[in-house]
C-alpha positions as CSV (number, residue, x, y, z in Angstrom):
1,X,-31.5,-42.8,33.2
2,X,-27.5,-43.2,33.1
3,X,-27.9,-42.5,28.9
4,X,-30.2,-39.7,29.6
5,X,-27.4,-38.2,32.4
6,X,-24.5,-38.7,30.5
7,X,-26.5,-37.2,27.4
8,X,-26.8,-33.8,29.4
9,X,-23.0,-33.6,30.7
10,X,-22.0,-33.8,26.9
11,X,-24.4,-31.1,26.1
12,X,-23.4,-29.4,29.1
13,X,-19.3,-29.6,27.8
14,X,-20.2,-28.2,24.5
15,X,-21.6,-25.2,25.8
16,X,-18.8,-24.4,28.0
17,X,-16.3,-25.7,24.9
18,X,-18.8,-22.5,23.0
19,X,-18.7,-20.4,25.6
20,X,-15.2,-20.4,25.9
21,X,-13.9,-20.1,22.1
22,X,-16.5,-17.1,21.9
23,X,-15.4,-13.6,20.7
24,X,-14.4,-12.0,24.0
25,X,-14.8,-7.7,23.5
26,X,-12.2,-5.8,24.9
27,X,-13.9,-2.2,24.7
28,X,-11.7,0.7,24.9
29,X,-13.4,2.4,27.1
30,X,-13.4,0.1,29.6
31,X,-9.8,1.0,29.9
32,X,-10.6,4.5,30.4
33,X,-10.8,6.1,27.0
34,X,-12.7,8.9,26.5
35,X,-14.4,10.1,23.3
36,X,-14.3,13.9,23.1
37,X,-11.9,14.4,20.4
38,X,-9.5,16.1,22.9
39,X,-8.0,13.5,25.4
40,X,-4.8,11.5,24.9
41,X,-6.5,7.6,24.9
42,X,-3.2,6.2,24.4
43,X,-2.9,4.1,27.4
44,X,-6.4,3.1,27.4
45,X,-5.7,1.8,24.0
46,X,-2.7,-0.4,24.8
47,X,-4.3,-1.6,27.8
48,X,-7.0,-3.5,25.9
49,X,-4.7,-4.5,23.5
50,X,-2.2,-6.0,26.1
51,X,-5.7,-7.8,27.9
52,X,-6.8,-8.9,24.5
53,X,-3.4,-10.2,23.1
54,X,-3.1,-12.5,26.6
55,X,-6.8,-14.2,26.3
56,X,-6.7,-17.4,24.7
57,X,-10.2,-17.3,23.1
58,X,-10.7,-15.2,19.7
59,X,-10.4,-11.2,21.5
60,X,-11.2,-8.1,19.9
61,X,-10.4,-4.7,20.6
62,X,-13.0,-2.8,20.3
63,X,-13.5,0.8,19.8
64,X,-17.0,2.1,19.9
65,X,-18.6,4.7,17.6
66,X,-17.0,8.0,19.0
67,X,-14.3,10.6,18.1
68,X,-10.6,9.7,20.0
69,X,-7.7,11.4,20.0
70,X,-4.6,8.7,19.7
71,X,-1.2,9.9,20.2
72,X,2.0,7.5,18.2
73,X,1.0,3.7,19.5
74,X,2.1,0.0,19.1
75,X,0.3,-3.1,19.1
76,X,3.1,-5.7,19.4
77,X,2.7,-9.4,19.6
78,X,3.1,-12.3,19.2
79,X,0.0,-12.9,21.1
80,X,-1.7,-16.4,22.2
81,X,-3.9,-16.7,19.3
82,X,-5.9,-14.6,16.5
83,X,-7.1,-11.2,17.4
84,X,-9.1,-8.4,16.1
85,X,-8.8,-5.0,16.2
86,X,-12.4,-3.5,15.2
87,X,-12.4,0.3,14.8
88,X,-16.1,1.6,14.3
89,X,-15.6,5.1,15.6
90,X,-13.0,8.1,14.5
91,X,-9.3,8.5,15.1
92,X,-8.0,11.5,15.0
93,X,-3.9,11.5,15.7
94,X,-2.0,14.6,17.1
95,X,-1.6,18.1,15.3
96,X,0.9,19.5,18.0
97,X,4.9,19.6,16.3
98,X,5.7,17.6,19.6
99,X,3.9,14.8,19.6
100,X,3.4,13.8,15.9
101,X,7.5,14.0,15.4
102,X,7.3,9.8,14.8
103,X,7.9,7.1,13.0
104,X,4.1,5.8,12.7
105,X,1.0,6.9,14.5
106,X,-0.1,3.4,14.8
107,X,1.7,0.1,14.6
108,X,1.0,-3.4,14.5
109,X,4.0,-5.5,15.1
110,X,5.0,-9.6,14.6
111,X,1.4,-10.4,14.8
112,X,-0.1,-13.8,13.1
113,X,-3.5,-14.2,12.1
114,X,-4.4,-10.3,12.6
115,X,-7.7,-8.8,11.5
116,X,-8.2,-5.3,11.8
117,X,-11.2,-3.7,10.1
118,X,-14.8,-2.0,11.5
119,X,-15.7,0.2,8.8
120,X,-14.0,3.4,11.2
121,X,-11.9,6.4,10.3
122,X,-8.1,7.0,10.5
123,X,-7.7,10.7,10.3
124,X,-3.9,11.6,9.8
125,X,-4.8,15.4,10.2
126,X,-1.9,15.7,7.6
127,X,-2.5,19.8,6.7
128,X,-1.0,20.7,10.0
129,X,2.2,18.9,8.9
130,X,2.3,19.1,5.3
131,X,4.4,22.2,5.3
132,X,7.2,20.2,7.6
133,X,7.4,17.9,5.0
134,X,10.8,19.4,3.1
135,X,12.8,16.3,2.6
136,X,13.3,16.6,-1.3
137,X,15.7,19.7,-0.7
138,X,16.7,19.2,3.3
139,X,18.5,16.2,3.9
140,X,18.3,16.7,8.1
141,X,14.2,16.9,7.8
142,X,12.0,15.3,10.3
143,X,10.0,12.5,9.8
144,X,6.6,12.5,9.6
145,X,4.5,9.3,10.6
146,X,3.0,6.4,8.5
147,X,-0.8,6.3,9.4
148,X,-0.8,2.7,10.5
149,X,2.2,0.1,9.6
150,X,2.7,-3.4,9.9
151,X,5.5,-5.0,10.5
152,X,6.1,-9.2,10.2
153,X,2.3,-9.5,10.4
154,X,1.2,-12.9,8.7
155,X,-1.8,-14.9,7.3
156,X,-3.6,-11.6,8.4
157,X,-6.8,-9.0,6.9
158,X,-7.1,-5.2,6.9
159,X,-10.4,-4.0,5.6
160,X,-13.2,-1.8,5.4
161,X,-11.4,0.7,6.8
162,X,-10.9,4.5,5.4
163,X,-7.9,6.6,5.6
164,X,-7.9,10.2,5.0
165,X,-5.5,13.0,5.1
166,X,-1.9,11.3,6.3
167,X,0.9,13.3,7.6
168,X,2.9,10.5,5.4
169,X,2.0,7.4,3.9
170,X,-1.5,5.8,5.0
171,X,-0.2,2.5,5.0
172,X,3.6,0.6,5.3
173,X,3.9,-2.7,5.0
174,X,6.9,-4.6,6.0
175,X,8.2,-8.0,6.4
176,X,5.2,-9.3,6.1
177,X,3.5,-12.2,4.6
178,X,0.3,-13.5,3.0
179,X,-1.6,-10.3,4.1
180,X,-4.9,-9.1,2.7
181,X,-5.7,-5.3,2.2
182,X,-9.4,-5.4,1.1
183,X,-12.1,-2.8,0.6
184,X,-10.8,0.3,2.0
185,X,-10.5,4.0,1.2
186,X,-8.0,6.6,1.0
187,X,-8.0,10.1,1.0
188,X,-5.7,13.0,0.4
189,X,-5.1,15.9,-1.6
190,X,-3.4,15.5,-4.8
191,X,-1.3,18.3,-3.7
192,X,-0.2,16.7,-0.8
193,X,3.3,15.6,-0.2
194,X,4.8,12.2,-0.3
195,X,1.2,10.5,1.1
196,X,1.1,7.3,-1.1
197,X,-1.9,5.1,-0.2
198,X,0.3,1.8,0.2
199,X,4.0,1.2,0.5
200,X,5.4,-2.0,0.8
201,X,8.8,-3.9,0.8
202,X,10.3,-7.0,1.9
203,X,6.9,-8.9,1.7
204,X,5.2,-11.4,0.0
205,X,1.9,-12.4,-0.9
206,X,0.4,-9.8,-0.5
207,X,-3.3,-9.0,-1.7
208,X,-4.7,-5.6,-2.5
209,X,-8.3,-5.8,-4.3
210,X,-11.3,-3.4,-3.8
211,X,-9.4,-0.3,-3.4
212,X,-10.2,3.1,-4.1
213,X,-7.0,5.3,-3.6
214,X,-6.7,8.9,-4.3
215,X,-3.3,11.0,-2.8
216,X,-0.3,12.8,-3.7
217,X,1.9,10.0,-4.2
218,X,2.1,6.7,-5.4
219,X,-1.5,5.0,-5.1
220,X,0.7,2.0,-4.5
221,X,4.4,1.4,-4.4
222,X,6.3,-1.3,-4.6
223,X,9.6,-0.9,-2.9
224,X,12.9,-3.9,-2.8
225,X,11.8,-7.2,-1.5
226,X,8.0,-7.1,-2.5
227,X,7.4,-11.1,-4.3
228,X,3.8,-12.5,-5.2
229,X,1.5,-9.3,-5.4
230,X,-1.8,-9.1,-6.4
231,X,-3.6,-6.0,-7.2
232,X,-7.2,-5.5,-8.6
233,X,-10.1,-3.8,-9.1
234,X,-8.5,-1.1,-7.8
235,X,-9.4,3.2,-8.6
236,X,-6.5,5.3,-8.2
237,X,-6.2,9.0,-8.6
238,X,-5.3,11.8,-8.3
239,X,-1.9,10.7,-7.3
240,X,1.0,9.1,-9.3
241,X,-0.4,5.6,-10.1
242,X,1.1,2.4,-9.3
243,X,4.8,2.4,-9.2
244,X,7.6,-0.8,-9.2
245,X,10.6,0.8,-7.3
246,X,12.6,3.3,-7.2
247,X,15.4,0.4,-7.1
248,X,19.2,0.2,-7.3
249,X,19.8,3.2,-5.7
250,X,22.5,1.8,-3.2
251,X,24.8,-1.3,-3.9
252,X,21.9,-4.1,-2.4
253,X,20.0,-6.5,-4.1
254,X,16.4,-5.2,-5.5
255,X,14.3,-7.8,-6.4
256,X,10.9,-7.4,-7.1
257,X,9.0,-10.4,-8.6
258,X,5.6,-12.0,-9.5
259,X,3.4,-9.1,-9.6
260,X,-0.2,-8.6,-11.1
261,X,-1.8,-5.6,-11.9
262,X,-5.6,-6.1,-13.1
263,X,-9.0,-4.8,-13.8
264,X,-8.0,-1.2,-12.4
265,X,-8.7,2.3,-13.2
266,X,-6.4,5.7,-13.3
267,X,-8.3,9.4,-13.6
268,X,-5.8,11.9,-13.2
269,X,-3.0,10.5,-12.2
270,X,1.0,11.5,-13.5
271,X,1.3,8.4,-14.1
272,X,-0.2,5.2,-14.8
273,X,1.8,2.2,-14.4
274,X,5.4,2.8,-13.9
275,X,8.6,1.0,-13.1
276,X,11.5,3.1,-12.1
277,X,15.7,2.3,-11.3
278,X,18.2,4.8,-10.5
279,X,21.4,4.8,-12.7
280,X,23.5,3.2,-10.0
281,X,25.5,0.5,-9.0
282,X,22.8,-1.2,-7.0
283,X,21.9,-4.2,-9.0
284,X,18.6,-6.3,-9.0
285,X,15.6,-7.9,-10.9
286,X,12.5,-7.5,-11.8
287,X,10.3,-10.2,-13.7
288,X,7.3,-11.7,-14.4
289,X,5.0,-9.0,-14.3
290,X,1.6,-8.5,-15.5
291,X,-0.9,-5.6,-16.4
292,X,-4.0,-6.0,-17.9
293,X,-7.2,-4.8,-18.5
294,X,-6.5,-1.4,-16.9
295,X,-8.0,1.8,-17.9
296,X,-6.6,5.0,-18.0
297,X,-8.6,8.3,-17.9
298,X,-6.6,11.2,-18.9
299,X,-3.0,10.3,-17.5
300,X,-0.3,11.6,-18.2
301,X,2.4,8.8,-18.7
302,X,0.2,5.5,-18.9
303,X,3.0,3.7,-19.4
304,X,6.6,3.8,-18.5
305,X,9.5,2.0,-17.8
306,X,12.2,4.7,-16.6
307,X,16.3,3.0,-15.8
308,X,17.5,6.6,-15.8
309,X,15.3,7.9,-12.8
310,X,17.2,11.0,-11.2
311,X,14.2,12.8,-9.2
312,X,16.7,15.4,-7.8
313,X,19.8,16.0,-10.1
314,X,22.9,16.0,-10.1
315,X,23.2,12.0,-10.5
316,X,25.0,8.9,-11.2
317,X,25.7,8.6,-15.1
318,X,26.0,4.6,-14.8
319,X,23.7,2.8,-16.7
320,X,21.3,0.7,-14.5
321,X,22.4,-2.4,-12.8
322,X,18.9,-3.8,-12.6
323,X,17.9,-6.3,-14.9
324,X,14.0,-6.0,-16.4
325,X,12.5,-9.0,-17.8
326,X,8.8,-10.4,-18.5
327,X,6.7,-8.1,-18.8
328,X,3.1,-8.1,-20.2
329,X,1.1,-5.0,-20.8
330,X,-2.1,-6.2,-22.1
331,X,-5.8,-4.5,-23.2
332,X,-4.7,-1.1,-22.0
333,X,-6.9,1.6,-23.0
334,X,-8.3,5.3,-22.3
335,X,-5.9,8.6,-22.6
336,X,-3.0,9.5,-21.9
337,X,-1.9,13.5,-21.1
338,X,1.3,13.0,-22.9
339,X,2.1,12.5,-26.8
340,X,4.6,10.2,-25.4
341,X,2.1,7.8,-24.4
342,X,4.3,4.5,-24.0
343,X,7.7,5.1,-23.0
344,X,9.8,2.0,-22.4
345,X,13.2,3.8,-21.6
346,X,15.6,0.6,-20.4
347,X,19.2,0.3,-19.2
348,X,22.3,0.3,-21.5
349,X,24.4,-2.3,-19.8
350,X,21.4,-4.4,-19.1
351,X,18.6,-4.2,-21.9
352,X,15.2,-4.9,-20.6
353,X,14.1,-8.3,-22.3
354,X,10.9,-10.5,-23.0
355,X,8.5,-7.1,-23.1
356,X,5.1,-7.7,-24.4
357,X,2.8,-5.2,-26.0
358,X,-0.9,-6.7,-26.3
359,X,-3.8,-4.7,-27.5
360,X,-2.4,-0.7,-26.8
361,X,-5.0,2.0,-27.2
362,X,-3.7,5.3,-25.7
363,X,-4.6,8.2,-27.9
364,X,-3.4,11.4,-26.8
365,X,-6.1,14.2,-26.1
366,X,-4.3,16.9,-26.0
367,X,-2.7,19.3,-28.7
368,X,0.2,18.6,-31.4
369,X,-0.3,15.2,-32.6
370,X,-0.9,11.9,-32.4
371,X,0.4,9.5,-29.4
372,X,3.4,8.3,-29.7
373,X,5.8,5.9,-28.3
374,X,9.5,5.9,-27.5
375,X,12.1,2.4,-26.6
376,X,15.7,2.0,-25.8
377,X,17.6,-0.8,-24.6
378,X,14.6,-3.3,-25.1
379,X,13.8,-7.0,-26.6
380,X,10.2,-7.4,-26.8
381,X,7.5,-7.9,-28.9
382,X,4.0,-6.2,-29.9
383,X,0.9,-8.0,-30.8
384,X,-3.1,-6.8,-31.8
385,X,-3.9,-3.3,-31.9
386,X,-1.2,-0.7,-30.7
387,X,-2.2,2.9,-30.8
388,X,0.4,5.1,-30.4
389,X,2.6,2.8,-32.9
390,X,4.6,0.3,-30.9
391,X,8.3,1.2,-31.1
392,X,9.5,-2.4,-30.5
């Protein structure tokens, strides 16, 4: 009998011990939000995040299938434990001058162990701000907001999520570490100004796989302060591929190391894989890179290495302070839009070294030639078939 009791008070404890550690929902609209596409759920929001973030167990925010308007929000930790953010409806931010005057639209801030995913919408409504967008020729513009940014977020997972028409960039991340951006979608016309798909700098290990980005910008950039990135099977385009930089612009350090670029595809895009300093006194790295097996589908500069980037002249007539070394290019095929198919254009006072050309084929489809390729300021070496002709 006492066996048989004591038998039933442990089963009894590890019920309550799975009752407790169980998923506890925090639905939005239980806070009040409303889905009609029309009403500020801003508060509601943040109050089911500030419930959730508090609750010991393993919480998720949940927003249920429905259209909600979401005015500039942040999600700030640290919080007592993991915690989910699941969107499955649509999220439409603000399209009034007044209210979409911000930063980001929606922020997730010193979080660990962050997941936020759902298979849901964020909708940027970008067209009604596009036209604000004048930065590259006024210098007191406004700023228009990142769709969703995180910043010092670790050991965390965004995915299955889809983007579409940002007002800026559809994703920033920032000081942030060992953070997975998996199976997710972005959207945005080609035409459309400064929205790259992902921007990141100061971070490290950082996973991007599964992606299929197409924008105006940079699919991805990688900005000072991005170490141990992993890219693949990624689809980018239209937009301007996948870009290292621009760096050295002011007189701070620019690192950017450790990077992988593999098993993607470009259609469209200006460029294809791109790494870019300004000729300026800001000095830096960046090394051990890799691309390979990328295909690219009518682009128009595959690949380029650029130390005398000047977007918007007049500028500086240094040479590059940033030093460019390992670097692999391997089986890189398709078309590129531009006779000068590889250009590898390095600094004068700091010649890129240890640049590898493995198995090139980038014939030019258009008229007046074959592809060619152009080098400066570079120690490298080619190897297996290199079509245009390797310059090194």
């Amino acid at each position: 009998m006492g066996l048989k009791f004591t038998f039933c008070w442990v089963c009894l404890l590890l019920c309550l011990l799975v009752w407790v550690t169980e998923a506890q929902i925090f639905n939005v609209k239980d806070y009040g939000a409303i889905a009609d596409g029309a009403t500020d759920n801003s508060e509601a929001f943040l109050k089911a995040w500030k419930e959730a973030c508090q609750w010991t167990g393993r919480p998720k925010v949940w927003i249920p299938y429905g259209t909600y308007k979401l005015n500039s929000v942040t999600f700030e930790g640290p919080c007592k434990g993991p915690i989910a953010f699941v969107i499955k409806g649509y999220l439409k931010a603000p399209t009034i001058p007044s209210e979409f005057f911000t930063e980001n639209w929606i922020n997730f801030r010193y979080l660990d162990r962050l997941t936020v995913s759902g298979g849901g919408i964020l909708d940027g409504q970008g067209k009604e701000a596009w036209s604000f967008n004048d930065c590259n020729t006024n210098s007191n513009c406004v700023t228009l907001p990142t769709t969703m940014r995180f910043d010092f977020v670790t050991n965390s997972w965004v995915h299955h999520l889809r983007s579409i028409n940002s007002k800026n960039t559809h994703f920033v991340v920032f000081g942030c570490e060992n953070l997975n951006i998996t199976n997710t979608r972005i959207a945005a016309p080609g035409d459309s100004p400064n929205t790259d798909g992902i921007k990141m700098a100061d971070s490290t290990s950082i996973t991007i796989k599964r992606m299929k980005i197409r924008t105006g910008d940079d699919c991805i950039a990688m900005l000072p302060g991005t170490k141990n990135v992993n890219i693949a099977d990624l689809v980018c385009g239209p937009g301007h591929g996948i870009s290292i930089g621009s760096l050295g612009k002011d007189g701070d350090q620019n690192d950017v190391t450790d990077i992988s670029v593999r098993n993607c595809t470009f259609h469209n895009t200006s460029d294809g894989v791109r790494i870019k300093t300004w000729a300026s006194p800001g000095i830096g790295k960046v090394s051990n890179l890799i691309y390979e097996d990328i295909f690219m589908n009518h682009v128009g500069n595959p690949i380029i290495i650029d130390q005398e980037y000047c977007p918007y002249p007049p500028c500086s007539q240094e040479a590059s302070r940033v030093q460019i070394n390992n670097v692999t290019y391997r089986n890189i095929w398709g078309s590129s839009g531009s006779n000068v198919a590889v250009t590898l254009r390095c600094s004068q006072s700091r010649p890129c070294r240890d640049v590898v050309l493995e198995n090139i084929n980038l014939p030019y489809y258009g008229q007046g030639g074959d592809a060619t390729a152009f080098c400066s300021n570079i120690k490298g070496l080619s190897v297996g078939q290199q079509n245009p002709p390797s310059c090194m």
